[in-house]
Backbone bond lengths (Angstrom), bond angles and torsions (degrees), N, CA, C in turn:
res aa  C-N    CA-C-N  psi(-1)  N-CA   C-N-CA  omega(-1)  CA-C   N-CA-C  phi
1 X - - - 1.455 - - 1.544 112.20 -
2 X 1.359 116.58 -6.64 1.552 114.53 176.97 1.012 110.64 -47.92
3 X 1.558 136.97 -50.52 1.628 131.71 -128.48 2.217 82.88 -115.19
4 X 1.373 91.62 26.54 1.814 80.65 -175.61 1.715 98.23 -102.08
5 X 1.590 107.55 107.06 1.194 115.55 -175.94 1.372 110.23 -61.94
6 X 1.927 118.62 138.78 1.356 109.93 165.17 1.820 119.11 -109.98
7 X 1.424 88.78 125.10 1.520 100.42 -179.89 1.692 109.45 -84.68
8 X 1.457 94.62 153.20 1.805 109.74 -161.34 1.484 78.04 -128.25
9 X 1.741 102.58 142.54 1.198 120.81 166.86 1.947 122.98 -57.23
10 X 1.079 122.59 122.76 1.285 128.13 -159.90 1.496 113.31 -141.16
11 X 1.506 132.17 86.66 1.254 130.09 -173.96 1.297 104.07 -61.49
12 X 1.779 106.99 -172.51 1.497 109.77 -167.92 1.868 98.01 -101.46
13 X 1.912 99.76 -16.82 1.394 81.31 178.51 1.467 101.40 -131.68
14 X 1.644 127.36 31.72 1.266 137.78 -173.00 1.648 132.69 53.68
15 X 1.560 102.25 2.69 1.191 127.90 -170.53 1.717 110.84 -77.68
16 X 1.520 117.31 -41.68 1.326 127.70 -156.76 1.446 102.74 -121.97
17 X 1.674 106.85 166.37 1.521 112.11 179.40 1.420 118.60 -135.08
18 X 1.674 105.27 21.69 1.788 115.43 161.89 1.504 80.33 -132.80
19 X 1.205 88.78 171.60 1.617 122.34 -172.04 1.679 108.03 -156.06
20 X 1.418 118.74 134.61 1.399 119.62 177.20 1.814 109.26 -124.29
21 X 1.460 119.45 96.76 1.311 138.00 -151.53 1.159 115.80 -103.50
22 X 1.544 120.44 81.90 1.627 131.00 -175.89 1.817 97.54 -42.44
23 X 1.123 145.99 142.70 1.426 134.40 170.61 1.443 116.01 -86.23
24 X 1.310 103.96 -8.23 1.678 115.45 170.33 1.292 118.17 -41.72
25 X 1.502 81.44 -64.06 2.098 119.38 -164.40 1.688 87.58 -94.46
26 X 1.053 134.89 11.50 1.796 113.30 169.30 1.203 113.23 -111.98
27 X 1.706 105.98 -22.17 1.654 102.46 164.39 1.515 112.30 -89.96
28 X 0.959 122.70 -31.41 1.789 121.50 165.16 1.241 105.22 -46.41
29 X 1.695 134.35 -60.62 1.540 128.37 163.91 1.474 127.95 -46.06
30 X 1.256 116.00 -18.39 1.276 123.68 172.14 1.224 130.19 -102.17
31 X 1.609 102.24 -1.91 1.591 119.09 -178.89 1.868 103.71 -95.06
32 X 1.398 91.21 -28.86 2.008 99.44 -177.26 1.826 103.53 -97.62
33 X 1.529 103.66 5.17 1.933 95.76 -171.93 1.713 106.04 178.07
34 X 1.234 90.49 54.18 1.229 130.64 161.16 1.613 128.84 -28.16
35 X 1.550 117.98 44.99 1.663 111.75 -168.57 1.575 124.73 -74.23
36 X 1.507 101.59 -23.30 1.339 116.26 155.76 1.808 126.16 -153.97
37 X 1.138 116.59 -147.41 1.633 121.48 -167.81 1.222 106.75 -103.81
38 X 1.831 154.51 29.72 1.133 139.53 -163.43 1.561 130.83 -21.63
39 X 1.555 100.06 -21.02 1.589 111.97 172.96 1.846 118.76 -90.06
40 X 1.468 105.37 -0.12 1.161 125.24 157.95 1.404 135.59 -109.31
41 X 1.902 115.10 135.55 0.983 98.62 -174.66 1.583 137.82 -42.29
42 X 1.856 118.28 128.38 1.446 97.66 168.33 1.326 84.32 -134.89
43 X 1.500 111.28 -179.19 1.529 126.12 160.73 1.704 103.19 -108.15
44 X 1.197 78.14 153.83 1.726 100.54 -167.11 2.099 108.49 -107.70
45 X 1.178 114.83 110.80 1.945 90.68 169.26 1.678 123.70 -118.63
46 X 1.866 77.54 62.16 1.293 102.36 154.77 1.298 124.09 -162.38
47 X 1.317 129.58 176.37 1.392 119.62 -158.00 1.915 112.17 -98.10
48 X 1.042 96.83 132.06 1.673 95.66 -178.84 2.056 118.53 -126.98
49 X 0.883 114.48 145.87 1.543 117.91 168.04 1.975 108.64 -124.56
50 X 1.366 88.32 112.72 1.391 113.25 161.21 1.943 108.14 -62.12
51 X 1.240 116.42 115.88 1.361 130.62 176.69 1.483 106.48 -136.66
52 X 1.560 99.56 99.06 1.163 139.71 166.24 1.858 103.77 -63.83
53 X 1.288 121.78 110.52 1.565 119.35 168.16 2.120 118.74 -119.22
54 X 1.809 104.26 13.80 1.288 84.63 -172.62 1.795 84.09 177.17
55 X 1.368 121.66 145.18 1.737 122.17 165.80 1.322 92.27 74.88
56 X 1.643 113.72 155.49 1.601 137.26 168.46 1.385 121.40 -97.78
57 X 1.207 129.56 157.11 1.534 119.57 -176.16 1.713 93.68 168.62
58 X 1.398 99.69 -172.69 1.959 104.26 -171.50 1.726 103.40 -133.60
59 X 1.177 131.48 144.85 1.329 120.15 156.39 1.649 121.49 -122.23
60 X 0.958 112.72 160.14 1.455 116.68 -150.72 1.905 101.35 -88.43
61 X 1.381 128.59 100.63 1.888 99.34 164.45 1.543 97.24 -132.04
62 X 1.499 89.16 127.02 1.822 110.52 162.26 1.763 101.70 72.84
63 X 1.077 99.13 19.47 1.715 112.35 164.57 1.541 108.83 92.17
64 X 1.400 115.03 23.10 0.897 112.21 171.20 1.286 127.69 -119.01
65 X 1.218 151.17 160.13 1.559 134.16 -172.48 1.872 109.33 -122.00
66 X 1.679 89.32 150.67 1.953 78.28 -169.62 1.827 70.34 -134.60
67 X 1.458 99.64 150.63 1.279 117.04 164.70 1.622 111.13 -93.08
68 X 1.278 102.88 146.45 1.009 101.89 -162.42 2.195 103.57 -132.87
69 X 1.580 125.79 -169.78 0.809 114.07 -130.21 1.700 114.67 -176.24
70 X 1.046 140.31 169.14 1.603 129.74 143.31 1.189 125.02 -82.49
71 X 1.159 93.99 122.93 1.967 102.10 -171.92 1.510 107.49 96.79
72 X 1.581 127.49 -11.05 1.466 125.54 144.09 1.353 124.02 -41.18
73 X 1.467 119.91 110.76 1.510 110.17 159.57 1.774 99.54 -127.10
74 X 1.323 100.13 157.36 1.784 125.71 -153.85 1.200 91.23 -136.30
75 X 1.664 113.43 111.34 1.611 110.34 -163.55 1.959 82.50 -107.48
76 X 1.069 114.43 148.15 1.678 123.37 -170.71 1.754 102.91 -117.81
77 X 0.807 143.26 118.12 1.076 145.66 178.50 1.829 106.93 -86.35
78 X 1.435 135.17 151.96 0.839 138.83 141.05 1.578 116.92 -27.83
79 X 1.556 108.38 149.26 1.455 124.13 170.49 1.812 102.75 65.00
80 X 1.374 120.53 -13.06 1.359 142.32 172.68 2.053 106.11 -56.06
81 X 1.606 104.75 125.03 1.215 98.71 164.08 1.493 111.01 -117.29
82 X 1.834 96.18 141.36 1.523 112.03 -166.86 1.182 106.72 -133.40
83 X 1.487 129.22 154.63 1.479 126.22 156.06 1.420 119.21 -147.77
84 X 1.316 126.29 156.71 1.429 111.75 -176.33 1.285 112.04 -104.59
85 X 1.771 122.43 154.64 1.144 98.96 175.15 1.568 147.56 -90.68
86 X 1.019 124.95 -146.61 1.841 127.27 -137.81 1.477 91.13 -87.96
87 X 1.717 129.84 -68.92 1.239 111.82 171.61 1.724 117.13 -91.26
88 X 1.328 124.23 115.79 1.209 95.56 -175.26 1.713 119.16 -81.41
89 X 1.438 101.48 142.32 1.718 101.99 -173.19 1.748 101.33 -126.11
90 X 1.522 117.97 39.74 1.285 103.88 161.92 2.101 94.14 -157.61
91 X 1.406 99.96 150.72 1.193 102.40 167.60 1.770 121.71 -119.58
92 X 1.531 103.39 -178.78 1.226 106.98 -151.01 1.373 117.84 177.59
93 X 1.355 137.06 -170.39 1.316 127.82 149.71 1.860 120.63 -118.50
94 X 1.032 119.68 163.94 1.875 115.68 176.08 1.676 92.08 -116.71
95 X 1.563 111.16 135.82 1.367 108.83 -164.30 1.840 88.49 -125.62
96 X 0.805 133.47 112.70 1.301 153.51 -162.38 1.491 114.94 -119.96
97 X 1.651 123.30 100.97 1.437 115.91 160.52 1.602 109.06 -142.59
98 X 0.810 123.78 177.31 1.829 144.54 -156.38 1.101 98.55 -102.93
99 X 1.424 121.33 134.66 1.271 146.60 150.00 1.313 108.70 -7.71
100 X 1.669 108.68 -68.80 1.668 118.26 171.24 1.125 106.20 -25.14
101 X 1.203 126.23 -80.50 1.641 136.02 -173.63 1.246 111.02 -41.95
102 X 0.982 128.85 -54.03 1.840 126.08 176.66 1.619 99.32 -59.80
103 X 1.343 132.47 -82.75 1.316 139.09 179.07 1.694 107.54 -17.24
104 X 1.907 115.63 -50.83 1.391 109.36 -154.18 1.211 88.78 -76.25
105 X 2.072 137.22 -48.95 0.958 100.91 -114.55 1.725 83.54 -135.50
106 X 1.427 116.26 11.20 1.810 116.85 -167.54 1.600 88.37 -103.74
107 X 1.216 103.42 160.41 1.395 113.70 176.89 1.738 97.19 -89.84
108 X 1.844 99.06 144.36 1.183 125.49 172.51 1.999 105.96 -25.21
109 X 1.461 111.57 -52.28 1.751 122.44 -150.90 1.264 94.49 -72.61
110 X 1.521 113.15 -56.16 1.362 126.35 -175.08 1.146 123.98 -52.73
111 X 1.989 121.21 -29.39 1.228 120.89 158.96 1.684 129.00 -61.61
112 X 1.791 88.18 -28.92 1.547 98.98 172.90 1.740 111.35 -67.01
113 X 0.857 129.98 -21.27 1.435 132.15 -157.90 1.863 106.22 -108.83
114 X 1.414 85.90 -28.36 2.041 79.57 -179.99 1.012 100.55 -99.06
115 X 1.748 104.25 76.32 1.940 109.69 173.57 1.294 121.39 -53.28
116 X 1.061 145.96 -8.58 1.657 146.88 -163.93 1.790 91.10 -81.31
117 X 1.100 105.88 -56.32 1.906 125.21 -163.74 1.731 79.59 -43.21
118 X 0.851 128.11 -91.11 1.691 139.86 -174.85 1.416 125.25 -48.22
119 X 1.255 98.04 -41.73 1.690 113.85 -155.56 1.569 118.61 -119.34
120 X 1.433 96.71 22.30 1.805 98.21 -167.73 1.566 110.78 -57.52
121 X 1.316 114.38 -9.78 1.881 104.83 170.60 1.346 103.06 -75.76
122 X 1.165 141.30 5.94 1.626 148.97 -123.56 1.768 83.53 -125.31
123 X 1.530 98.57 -78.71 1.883 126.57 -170.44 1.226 106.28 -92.65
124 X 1.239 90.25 155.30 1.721 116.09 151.34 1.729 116.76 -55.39
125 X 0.906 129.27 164.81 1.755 119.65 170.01 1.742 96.63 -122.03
126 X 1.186 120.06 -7.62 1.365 101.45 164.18 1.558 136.97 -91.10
127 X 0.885 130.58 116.88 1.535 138.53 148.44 0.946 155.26 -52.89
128 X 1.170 169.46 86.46 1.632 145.79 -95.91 1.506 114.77 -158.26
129 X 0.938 123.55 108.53 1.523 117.78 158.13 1.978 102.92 85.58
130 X 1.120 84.92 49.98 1.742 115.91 -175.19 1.533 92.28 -79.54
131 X 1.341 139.29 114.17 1.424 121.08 147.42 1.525 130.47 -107.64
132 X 1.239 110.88 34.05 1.523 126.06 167.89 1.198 117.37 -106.45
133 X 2.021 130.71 8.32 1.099 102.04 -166.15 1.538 114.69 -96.74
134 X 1.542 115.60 12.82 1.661 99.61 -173.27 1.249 94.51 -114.95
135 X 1.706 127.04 4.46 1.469 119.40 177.85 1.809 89.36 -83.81
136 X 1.359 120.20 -33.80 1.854 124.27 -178.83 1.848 97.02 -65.57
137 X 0.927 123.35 -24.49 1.653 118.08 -153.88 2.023 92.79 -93.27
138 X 1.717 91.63 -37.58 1.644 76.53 -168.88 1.576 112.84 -94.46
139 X 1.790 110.32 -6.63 1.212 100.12 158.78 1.571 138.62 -57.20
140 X 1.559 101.09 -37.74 1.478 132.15 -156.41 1.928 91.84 -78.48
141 X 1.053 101.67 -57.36 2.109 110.87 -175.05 1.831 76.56 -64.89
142 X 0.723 124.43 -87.10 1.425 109.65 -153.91 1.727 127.47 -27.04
143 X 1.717 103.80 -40.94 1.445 110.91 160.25 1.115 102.96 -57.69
144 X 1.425 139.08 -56.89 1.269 137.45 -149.93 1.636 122.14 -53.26
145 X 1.507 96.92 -52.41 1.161 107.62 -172.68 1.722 97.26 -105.98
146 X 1.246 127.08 55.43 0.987 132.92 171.93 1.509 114.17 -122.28
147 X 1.895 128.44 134.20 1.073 133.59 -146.53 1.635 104.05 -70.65
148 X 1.168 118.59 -24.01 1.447 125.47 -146.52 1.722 72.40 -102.34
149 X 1.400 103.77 109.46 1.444 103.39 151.45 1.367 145.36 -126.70
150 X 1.737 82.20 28.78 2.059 102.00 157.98 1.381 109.47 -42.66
151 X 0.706 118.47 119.91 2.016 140.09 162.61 1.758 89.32 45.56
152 X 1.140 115.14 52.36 1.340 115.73 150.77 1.254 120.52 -45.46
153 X 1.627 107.20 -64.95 1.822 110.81 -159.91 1.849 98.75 -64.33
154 X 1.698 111.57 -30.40 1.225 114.89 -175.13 1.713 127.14 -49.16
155 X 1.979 91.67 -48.39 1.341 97.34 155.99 1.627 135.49 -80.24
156 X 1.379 100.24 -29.60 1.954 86.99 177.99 1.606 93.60 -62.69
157 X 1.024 124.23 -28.51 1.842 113.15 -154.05 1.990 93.52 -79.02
158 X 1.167 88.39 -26.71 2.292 79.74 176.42 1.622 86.82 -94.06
159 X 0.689 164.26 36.86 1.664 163.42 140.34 1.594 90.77 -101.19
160 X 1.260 161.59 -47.34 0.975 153.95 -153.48 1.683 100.43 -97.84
161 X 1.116 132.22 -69.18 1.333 157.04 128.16 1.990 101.19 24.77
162 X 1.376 75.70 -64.81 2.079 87.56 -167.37 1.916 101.23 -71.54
163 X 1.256 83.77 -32.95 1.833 96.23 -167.09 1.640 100.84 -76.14
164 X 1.412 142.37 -16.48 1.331 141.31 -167.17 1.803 86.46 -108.86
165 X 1.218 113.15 -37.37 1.748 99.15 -174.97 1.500 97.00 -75.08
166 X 1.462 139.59 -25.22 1.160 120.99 -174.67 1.691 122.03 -85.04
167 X 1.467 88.55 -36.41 1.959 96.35 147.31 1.694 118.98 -23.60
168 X 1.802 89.38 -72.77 1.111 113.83 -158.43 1.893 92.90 -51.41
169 X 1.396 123.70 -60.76 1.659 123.73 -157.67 1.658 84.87 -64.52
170 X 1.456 155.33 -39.95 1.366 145.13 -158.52 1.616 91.69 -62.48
171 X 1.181 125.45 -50.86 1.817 131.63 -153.54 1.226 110.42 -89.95
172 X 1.997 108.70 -9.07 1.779 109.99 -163.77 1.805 93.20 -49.71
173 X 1.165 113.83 -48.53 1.513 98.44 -158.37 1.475 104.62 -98.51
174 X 1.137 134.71 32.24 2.189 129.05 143.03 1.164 97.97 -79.91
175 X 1.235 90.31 126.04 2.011 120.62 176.32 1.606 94.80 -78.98
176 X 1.481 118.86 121.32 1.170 112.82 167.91 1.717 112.66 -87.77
177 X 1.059 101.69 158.04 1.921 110.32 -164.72 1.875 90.15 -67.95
178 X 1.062 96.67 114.03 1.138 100.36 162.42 1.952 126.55 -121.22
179 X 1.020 126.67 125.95 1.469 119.45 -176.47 1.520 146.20 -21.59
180 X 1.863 84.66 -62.96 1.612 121.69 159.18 1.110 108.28 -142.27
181 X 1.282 114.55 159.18 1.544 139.22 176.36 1.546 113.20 -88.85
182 X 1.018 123.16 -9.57 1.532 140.53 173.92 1.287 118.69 -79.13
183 X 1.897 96.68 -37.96 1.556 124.33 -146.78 1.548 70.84 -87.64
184 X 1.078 108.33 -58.39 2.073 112.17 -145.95 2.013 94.14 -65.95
185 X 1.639 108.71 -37.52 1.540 74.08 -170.69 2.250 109.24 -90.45
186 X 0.875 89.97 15.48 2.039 91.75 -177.90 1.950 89.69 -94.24
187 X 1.541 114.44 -20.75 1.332 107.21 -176.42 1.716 103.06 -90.05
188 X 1.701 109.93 -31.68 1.651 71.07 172.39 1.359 113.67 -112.86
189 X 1.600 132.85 24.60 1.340 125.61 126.31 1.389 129.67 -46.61
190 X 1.112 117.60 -37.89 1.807 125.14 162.61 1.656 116.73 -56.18
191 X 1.308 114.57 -35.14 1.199 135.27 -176.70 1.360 98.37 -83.66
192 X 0.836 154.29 -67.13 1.618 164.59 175.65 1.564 115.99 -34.81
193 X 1.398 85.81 -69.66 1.970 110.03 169.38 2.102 105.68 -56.05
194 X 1.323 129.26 -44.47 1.255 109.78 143.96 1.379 154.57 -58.15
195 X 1.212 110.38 -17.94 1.637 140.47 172.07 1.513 89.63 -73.14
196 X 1.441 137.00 -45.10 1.346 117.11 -145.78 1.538 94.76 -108.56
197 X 1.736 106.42 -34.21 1.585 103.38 -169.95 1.594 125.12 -108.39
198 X 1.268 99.51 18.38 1.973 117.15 -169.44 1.630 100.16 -71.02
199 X 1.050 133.50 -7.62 1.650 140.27 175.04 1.544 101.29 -76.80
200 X 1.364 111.25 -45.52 1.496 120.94 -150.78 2.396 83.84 -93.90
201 X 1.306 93.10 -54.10 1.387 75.59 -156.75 1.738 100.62 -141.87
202 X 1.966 118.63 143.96 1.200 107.77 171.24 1.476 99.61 -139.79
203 X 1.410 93.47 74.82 1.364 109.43 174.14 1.582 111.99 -128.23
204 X 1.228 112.76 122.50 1.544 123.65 -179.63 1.543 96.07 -39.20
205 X 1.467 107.14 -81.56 1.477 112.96 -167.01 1.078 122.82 -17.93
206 X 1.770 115.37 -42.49 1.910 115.66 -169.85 0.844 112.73 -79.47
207 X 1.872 118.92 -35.97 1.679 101.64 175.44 1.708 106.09 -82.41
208 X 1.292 128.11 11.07 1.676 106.19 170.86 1.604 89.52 -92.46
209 X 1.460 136.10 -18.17 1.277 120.25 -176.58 1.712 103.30 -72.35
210 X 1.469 111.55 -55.44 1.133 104.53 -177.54 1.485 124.73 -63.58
211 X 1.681 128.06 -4.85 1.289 131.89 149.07 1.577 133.04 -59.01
212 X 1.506 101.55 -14.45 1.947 133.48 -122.91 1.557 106.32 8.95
213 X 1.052 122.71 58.77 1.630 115.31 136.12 0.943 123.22 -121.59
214 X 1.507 113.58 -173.04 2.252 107.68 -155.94 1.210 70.56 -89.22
215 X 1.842 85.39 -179.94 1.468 114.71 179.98 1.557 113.98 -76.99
216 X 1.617 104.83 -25.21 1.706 105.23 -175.17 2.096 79.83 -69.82
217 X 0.543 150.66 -10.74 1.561 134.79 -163.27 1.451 102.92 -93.45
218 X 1.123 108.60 -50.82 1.248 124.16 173.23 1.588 119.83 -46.72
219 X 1.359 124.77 -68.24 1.459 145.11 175.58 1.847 98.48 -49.59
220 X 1.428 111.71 -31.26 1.314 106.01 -164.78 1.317 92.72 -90.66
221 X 1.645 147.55 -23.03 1.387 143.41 -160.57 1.756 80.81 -95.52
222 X 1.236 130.52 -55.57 1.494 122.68 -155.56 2.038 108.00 -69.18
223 X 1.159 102.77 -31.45 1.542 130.70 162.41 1.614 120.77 -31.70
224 X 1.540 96.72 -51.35 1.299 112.36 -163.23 1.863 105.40 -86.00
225 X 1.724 89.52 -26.19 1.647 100.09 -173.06 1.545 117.10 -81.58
226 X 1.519 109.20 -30.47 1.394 121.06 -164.87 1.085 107.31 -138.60
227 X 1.321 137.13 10.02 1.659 125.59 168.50 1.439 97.36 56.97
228 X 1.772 115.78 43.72 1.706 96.26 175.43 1.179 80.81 -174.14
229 X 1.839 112.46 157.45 1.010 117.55 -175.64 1.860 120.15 -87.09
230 X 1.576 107.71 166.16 1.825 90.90 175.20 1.288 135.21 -48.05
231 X 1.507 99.20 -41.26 1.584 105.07 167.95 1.569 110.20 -43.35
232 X 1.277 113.48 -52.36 1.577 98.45 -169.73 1.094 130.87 -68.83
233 X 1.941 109.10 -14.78 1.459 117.07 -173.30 1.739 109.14 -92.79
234 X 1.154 88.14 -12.96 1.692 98.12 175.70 1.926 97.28 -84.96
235 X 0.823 138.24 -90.86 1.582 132.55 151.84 1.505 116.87 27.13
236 X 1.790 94.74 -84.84 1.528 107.97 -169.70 1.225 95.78 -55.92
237 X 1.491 143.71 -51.00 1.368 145.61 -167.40 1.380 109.43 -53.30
238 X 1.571 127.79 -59.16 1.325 133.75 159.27 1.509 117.54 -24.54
239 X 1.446 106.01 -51.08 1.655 101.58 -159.89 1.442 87.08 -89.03
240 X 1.283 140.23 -36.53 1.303 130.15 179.68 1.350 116.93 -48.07
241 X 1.713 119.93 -33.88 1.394 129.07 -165.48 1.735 82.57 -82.69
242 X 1.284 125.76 -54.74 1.508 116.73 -148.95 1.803 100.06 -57.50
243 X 1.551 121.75 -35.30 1.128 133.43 -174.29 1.466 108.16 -58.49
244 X 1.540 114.70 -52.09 1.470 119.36 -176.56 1.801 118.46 -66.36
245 X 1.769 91.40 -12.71 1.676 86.34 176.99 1.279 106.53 -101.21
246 X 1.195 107.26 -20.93 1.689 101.00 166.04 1.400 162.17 -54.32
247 X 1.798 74.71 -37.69 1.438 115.19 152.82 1.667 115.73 -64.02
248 X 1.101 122.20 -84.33 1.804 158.15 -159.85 1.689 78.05 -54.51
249 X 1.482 136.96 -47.93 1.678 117.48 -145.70 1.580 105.50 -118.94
250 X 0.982 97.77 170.07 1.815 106.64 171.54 1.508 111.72 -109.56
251 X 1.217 115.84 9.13 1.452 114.97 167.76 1.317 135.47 -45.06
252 X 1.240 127.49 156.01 1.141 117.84 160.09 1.805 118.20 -74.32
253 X 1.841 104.81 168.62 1.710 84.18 -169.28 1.284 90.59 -97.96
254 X 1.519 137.28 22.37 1.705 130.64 151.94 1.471 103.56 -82.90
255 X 1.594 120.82 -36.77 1.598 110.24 176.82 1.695 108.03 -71.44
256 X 1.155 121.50 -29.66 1.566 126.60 163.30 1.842 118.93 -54.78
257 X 1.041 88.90 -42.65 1.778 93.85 -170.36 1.979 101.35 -70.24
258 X 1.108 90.70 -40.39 1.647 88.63 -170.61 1.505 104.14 -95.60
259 X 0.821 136.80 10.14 1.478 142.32 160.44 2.032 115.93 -106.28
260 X 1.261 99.36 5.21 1.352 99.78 172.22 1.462 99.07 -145.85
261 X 1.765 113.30 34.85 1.589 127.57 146.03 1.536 104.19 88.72
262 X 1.656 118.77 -21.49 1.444 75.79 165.63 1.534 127.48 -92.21
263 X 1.527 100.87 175.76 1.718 111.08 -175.59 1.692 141.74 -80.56
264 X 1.623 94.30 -4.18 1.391 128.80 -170.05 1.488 104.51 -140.55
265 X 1.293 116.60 146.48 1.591 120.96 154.98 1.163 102.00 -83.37
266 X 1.312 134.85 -47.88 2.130 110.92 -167.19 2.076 92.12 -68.21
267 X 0.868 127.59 -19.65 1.528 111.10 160.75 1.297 128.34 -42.86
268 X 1.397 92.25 -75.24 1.594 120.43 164.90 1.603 108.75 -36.24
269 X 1.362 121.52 -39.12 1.248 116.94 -171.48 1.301 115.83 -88.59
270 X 1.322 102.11 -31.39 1.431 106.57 -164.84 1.640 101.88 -78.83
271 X 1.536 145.29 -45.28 1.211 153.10 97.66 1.608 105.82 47.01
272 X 1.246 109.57 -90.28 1.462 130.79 -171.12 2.018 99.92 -58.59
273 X 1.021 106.98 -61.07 1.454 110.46 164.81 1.472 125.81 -32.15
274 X 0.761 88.21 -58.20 1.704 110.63 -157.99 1.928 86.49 -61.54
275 X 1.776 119.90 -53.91 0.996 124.24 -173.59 1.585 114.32 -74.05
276 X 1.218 114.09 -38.60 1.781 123.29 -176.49 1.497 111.22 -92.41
277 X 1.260 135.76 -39.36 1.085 122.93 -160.94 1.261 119.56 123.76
278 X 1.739 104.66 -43.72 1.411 145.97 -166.57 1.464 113.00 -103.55
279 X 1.416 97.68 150.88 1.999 111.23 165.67 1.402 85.63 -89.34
280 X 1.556 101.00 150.15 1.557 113.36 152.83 1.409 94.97 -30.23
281 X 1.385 132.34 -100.61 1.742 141.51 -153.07 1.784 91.45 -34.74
282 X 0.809 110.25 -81.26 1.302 104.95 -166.17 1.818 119.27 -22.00
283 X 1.529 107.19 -61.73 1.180 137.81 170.34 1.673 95.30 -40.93
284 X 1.264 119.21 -76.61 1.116 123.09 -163.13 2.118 126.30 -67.81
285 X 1.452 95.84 -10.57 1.735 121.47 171.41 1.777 87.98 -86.81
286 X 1.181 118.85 -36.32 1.695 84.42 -173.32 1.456 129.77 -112.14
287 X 1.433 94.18 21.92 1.499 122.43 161.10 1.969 109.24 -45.77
């Protein structure tokens, strides 16, 4: 996985944080300005949906291949590696926006409900036999490139918003492959029990106590779900929460730090760093 390049979200005019990507015109842009291989694996850290509108073909995520179709959509999760393939023989659009954008502008429930965005060890990312997605594609470009851009992002993002919850009710019932049935529900009690208790504590040990199994039990159920250990899913969850309050509040990030449990701001900072790249301030100036 070394040589698996990671691509960062990058508009065409740095202004915006969705993008709606005919695949026609994205490999023609990539054929005259070339930053990487789209037909090679990369990881992406941001969220994208493959919308298939015409021709058959397969695309590649996390080494696996899904055939695909009209009325196929391939929801991509962040930190997710994807690639398309070698000749392409179907078209479509790639709809690409940032975390930011979900965080500023989707409601809290709706994030809970479009499990793929969060939870892709959870789901499937395919969808099938969707027939709303080019009446969603030509609503959404139409805001886009539309002059009036009072609460633009407000409306494409509830046009985007409505279109991932209706995804979401087509797929409620595909059983995603799961290992064990034991495994899947102690993993999203673990998942749950961090959602409720990550203020109080981000220590593996307490939620395997409050599961009562060890921690090697633990690391091995979260392992199986996310290719990562608890520590990290307890973590990523943290910095995800610090992001959503950052966004959503006018706080200060000392009234932030101690309201999402820790006891220090250079904690808090050092924390957020270590995971983003970024200080809170930093993070929060380039909002």
């Amino acid at each position: 996985m070394k040589n698996i390049p990671n691509i960062s979200f990058n508009s065409s005019d740095n202004t915006t944080d969705i993008q709606f990507l005919d695949l026609v015109d994205l490999f023609e842009k990539v054929k005259q300005n070339p930053t990487h291989n789209p037909k090679k694996p990369h990881r992406i850290d941001f969220f994208a949906l493959l919308v298939v509108t015409s021709g058959t073909g397969n695309h590649q995520i996390d080494l696996k291949k899904y055939p695909v179709k009209n009325g196929t959509v391939l929801k991509i999760a962040k930190g997710q590696v994807h690639s398309f393939q070698e000749n392409l023989s179907y078209k479509g659009y790639l709809i690409i926006f940032t975390e930011e954008f979900v965080l500023k502008y989707f409601s809290k429930s709706s994030i809970d409900f479009i499990s793929h965005l969060y939870n892709y060890h959870l789901s499937e990312p395919i969808v099938e036999n969707s027939n709303f997605n080019e009446s969603f594609i030509q609503k959404a470009t139409t805001e886009l490139l539309g002059k009036n851009t009072y609460l633009q992002k407000n409306i494409v993002a509830k046009y985007l918003e409505l279109y991932l919850l209706k995804l979401e009710r087509i797929s409620h019932d595909t059983v995603a492959i799961k290992p064990d049935k034991k495994y899947y529900i102690l993993f999203f009690q673990f998942k749950n029990l961090v959602e409720k208790n990550y203020k109080e504590s981000r220590n593996v040990k307490d939620f395997a106590e409050m599961l009562l199994i060890s921690t090697k039990h633990l690391n091995k159920i979260v392992q199986i779900f996310t290719l990562s250990s608890a520590k990290n899913f307890i973590d990523n969850y943290v910095i995800l929460e610090i992001k959503r309050t950052i966004l959503s509040t006018n706080n200060s990030l000392k009234e932030i730090a101690f309201d999402l449990g820790f006891d220090e701001v250079t904690n808090f900072t050092k924390f957020f760093k270590k995971h983003t790249g970024l200080t809170p301030k930093e993070y929060k100036s380039d909002i």
